[in-house]
N, C-alpha and C positions, 0 to 999 in steps of 0.2 A: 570460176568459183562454183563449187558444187550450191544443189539445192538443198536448202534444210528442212529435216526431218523431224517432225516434232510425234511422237508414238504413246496413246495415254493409256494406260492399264487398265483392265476393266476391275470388277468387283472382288476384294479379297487379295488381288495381288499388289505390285508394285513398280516401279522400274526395272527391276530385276528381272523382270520373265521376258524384258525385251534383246536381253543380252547377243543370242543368237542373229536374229537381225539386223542391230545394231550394228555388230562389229563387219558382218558386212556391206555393209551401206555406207560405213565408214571408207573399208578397203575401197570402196567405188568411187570413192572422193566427194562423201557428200558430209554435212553436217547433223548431228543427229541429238536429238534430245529427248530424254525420258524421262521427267518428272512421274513421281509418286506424290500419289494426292494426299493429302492431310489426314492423318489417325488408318495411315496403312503403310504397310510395308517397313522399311528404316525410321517411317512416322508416325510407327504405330504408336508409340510413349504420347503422342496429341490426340488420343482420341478422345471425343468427350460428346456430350450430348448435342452438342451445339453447330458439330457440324452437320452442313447440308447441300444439296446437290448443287449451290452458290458458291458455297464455301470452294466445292472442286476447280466450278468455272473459273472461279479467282482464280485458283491456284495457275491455272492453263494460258492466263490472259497474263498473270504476271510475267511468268516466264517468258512470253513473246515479248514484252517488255523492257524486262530486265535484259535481254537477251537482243534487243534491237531487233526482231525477227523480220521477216516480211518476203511474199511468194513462197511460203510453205506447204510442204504436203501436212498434210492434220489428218493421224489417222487417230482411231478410236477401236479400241476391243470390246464388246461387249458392252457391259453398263459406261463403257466410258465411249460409247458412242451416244449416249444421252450428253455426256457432257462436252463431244466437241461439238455437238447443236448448238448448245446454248454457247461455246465460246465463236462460234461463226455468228452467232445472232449479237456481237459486242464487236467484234474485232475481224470485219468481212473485207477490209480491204488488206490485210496483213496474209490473207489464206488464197493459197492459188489452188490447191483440189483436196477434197474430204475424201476417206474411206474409211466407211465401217465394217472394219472386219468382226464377221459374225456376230454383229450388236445388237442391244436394243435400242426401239426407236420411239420415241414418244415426240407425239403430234402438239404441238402450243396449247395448252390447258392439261395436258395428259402431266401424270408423275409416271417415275421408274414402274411400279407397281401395276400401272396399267399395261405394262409391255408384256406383261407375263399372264399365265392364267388362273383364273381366280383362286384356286385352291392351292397354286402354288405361294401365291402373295399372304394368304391366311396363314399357309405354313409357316412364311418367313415371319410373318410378326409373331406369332406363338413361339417361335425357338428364340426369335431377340427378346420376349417378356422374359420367358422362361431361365434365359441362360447369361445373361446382363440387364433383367429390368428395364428394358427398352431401349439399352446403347446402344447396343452392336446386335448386329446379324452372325450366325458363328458361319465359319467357313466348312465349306462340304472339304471333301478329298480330291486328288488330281483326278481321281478315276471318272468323278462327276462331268468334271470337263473333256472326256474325254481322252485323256492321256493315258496311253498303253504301255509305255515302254518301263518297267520298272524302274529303271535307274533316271527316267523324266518324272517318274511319279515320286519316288524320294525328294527329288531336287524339289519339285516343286512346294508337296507336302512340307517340307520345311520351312519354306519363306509362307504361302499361306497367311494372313489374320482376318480376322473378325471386322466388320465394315462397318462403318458408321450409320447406324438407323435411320437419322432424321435426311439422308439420301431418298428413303426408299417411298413417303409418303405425301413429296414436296410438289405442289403443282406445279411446272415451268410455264412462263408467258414467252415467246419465242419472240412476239411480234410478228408473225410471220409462218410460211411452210418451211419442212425441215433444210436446214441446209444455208439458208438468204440466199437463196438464189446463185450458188454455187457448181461446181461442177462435182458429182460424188458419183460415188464407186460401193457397191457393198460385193463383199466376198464370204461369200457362200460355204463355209465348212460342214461338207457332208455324209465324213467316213468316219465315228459319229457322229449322225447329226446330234445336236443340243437338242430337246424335246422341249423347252423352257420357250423359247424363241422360233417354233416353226409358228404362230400364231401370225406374228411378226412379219419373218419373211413370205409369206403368201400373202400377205398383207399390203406387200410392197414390191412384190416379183411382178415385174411383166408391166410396172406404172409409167409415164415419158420422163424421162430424167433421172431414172433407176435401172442404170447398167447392172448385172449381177453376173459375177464369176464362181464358178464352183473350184472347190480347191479338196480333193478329196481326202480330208485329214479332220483330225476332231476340233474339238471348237478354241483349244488353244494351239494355234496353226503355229504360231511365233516359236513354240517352242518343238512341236512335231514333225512343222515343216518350214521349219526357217529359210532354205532354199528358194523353193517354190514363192512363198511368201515377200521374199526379199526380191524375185525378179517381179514379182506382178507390181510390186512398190517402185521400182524403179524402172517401170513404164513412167511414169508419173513425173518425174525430175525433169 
């Protein structure tokens, strides 16, 4: 029996941008799952004030649950590498290895907002007042992330939505250093780099127990470099 693949979207997107991946991880005989988190993507109709960076871990914890899971890989994109922290800090015996691809990382007392740099976090609350009253954060373009190819940048710009605010200012308690003591992986997307998160990864390059791989593609690999990204994941099974 293959190993299951549990792959959590980062900010703005959904299960959908895991598509490419997915379907080969599948072909390789493994099991795969990509929840979308609460007031994004196909959910985006729940968005409301009230979610927050708990609200996601749920979502993440459930599914292991519902799902019976256990020896999963738990990867993380971006902001939703905040949230397989906090789901390895609930459910550590269910997770056999983490990888954060090109994520951010916030340290037990840190929020999303520290992951970034200051003027960039100023930015985001001033567009969420400005453009939902404080719900939502609005979504940049594919081009933001990275993504070059026209026809990835369609695709993507169309699924795109607006995140849920009370993500972005929430302190987490970890209990602990990132990971509980886990085995993790960050993958390093460097052809372009994301300017948002070099802060981050220099932060955590070269630490013990932070392997980093470069993967020279932009910061949504899953959908530029699905390939690439799908064997370095399935080192891991």
């Amino acid at each position: 029996m293959g190993t299951p693949f549990v792959l959590v979207h980062g900010a703005f997107h959904g299960g959908w941008c895991w598509r490419r991946v997915a379907d080969r991880l599948r072909a390789a005989g493994h099991d795969v799952f990509c929840p979308t988190l609460t007031g994004l993507g196909e959910r985006a109709h729940l968005l409301s004030r009230e979610i927050n960076l708990d609200t996601h871990i749920r979502d993440v914890v459930a599914l292991f649950e519902a799902e019976e899971l256990s020896g999963a890989v738990l990867v993380g994109h971006s902001y939703g590498g905040i949230v397989i922290t906090g789901v390895a800090a609930r459910i550590r015996e269910r997770i056999r290895q983490l990888v954060y691809l090109d994520s951010a990382l916030a340290e037990d007392g840190q929020a999303w907002a520290d992951a970034l740099p200051a003027e960039a976090a100023t930015g985001r609350r001033k567009a969420a007042a400005e453009s939902s009253g404080g719900v939502s954060i609005p979504a940049p373009n594919a081009a933001f992330f990275g993504v070059l190819d026209p026809a990835d940048q369609a695709w993507v710009d169309r699924h795109l939505t607006p995140h849920p605010f009370g993500c972005f200012d929430q302190k987490m308690h970890w209990g602990g250093p990132i990971g509980n003591g886990l085995p993790k992986v960050y993958l390093d997307c460097t052809k372009p780099a994301l300017a948002g998160i070099a802060g981050v990864k220099s932060r955590f390059r070269g630490k013990p127990g932070w392997p980093f791989i470069e993967i020279a593609t932009g910061h949504n690999a899953m959908v530029s470099a699905p390939e690439e990204t799908t064997r370095i994941l399935l080192g891991f099974a």
